[in-house]
C-alpha positions as CSV (number, residue, x, y, z in Angstrom):
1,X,-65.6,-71.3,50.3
2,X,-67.8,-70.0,47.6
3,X,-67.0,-67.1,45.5
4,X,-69.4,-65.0,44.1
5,X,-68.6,-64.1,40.7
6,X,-71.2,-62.0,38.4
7,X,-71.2,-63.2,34.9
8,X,-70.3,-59.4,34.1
9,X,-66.8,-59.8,35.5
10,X,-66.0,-63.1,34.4
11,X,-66.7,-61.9,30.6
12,X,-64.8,-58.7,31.5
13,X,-62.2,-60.8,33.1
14,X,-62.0,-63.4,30.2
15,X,-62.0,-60.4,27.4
16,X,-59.1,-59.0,29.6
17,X,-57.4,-62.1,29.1
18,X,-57.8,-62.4,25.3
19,X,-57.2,-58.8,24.9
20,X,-53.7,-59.0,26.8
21,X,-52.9,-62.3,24.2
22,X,-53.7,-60.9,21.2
23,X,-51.3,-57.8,22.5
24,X,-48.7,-60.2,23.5
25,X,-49.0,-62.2,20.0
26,X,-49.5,-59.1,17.8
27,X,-46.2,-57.3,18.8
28,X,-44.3,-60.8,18.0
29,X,-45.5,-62.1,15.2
30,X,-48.2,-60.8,12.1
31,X,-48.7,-60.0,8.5
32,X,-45.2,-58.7,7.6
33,X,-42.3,-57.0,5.2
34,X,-38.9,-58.4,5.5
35,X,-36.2,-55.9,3.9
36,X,-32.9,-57.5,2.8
37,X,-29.7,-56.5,4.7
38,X,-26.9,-58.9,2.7
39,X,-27.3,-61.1,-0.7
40,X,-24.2,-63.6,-0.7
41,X,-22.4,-67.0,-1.5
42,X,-21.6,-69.1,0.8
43,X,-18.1,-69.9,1.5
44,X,-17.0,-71.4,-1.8
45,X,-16.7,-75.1,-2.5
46,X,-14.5,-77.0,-5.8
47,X,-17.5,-78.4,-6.7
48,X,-19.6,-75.1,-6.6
49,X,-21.9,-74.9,-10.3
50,X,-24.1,-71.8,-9.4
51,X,-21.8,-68.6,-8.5
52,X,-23.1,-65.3,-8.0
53,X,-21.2,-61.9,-7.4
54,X,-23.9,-59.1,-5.9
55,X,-23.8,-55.9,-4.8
56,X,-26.9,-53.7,-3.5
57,X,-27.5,-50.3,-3.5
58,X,-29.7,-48.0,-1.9
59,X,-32.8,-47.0,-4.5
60,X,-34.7,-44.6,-2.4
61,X,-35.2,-44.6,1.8
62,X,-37.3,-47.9,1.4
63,X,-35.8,-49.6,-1.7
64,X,-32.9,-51.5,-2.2
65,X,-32.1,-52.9,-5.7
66,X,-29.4,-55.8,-6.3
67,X,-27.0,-56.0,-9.3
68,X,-25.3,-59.1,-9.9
69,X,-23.2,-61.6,-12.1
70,X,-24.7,-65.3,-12.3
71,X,-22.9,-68.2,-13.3
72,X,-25.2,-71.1,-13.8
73,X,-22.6,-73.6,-14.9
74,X,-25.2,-76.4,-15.1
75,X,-29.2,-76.3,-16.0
76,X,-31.1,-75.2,-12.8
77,X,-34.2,-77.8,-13.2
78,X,-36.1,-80.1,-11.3
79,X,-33.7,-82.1,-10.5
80,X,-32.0,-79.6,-7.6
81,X,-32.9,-79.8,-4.2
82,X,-32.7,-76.7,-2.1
83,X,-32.2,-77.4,1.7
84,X,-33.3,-73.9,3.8
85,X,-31.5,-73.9,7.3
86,X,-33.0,-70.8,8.9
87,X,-31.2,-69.2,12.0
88,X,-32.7,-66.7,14.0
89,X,-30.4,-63.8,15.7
90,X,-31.5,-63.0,19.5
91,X,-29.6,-62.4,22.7
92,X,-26.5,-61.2,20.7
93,X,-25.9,-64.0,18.6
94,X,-27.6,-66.9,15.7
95,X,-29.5,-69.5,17.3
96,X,-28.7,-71.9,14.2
97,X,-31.0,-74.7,13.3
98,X,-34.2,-72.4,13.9
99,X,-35.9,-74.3,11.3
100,X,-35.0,-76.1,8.6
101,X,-37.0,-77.4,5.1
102,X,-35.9,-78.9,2.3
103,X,-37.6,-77.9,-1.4
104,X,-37.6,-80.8,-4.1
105,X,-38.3,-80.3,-7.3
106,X,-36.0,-76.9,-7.6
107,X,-37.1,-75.5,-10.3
108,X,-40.7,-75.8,-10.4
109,X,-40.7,-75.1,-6.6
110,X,-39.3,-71.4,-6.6
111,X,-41.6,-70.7,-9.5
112,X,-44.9,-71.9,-7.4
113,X,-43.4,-70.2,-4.3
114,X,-42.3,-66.7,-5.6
115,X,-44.5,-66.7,-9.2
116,X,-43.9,-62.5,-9.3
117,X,-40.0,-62.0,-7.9
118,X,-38.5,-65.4,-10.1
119,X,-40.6,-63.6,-13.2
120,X,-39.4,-60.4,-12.8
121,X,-35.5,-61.6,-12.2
122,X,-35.6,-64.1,-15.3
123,X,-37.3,-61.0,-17.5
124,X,-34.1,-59.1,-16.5
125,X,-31.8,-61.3,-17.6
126,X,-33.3,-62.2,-20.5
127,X,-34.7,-65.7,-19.9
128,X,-38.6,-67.2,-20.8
129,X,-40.6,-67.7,-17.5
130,X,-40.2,-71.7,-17.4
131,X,-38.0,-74.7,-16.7
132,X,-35.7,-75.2,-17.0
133,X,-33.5,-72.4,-16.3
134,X,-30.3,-72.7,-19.0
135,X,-26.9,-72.6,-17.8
136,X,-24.7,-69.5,-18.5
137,X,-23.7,-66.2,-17.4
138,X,-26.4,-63.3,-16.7
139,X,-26.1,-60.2,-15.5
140,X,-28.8,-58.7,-13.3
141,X,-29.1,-54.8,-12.9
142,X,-30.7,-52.8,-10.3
143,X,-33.0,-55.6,-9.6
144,X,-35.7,-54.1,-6.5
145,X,-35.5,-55.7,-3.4
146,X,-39.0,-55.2,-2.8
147,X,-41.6,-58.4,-3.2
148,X,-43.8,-60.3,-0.9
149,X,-44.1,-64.0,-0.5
150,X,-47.9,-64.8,-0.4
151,X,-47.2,-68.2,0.5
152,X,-46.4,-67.5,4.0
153,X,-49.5,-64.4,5.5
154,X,-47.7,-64.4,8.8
155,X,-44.7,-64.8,10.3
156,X,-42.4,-64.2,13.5
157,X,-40.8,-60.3,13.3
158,X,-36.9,-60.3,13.9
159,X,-33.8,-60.7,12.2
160,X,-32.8,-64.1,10.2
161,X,-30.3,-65.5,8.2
162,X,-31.4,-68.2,5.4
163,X,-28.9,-70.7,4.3
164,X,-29.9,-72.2,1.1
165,X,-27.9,-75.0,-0.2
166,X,-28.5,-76.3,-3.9
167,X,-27.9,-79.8,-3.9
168,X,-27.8,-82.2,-7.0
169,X,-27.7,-86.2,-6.4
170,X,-27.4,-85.0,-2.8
171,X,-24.4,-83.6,-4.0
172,X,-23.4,-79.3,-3.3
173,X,-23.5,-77.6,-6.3
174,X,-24.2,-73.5,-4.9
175,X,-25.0,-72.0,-1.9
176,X,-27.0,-68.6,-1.3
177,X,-27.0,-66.8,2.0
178,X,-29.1,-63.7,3.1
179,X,-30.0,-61.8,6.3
180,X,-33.3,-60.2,6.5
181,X,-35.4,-58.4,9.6
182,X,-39.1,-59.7,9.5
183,X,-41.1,-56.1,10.5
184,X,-44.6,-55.4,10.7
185,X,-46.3,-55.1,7.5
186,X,-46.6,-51.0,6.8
187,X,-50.0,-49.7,6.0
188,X,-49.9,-47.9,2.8
């Protein structure tokens, strides 16, 4: 049996179709902001070299800033690691493991990634815009929580969890953990 079709609504039919996709993909994933729920360590470990103590505070209704004490009990250069582990929180609860990257080159890498944020946060405790970063103890005050990441134009909305352990010689030295929703990007 033959159908008759007019080329009229097969195009309707097909724009239908890629309309109700684009809908589908553009209410899950897009250009985006993320806004930062919690800054933390990890649980602490003996052999633990980079420390931080944070605390954030509410700047304005869309702002949150972060004040915090760094210990950076070794240089932070190019010989770290950092190994991401990103969970994803749906249906209640983390789905662990959602994706997970490890960063050589430590140093140089969070520079290339986040040139504006790393800038702004060494100016405010007082350190040059290059590697390596020198060990001590700075203090960070009323940082903004409010950058973009250019590196990545689109991304999944929902909540996450990043994990980042700081490895030397495949060996712990720090951990950093922070939750974050991934929203639609606001027009301004």
């Amino acid at each position: 049996m033959m159908i008759n079709v007019s080329r009229y609504s097969l195009v309707r039919s097909i724009l239908v179709v890629i309309f109700t996709v684009y809908m589908a993909m553009s209410q899950t994933m897009g250009p985006y902001d993320f806004e930062i729920r919690t800054f933390e360590n990890c649980e602490r470990h003996a052999g633990d070299k980079i420390l931080f103590e944070s605390r954030m505070n509410k700047y304005n209704r869309s702002i949150y800033t972060i004040s915090a004490q760094v210990y950076l009990g070794i240089d932070a250069d190019d010989s770290l690691t950092a190994h991401v582990d990103l969970a994803l929180f749906t249906n209640g609860g983390w789905k662990e493991n959602f994706y997970k990257q490890k960063f050589t080159e430590g140093c140089s890498t969070i520079r290339r990634l986040a040139p504006k944020p790393v800038a702004s946060i060494l100016k405010s405790v007082g350190l040059e815009d290059r590697c390596p970063f020198p060990k001590g103890n700075y203090t960070l005050k009323a940082w903004p929580l409010k950058f973009e990441l250019n590196f990545i134009p689109t991304f999944f909305y929902g909540k996450y969890r990043f994990t980042v352990m700081i490895k030397k010689d495949d060996r712990r030295i720090g951990c950093l953990r922070t939750v974050v929703d991934i929203i639609p990007k606001k027009k301004h």
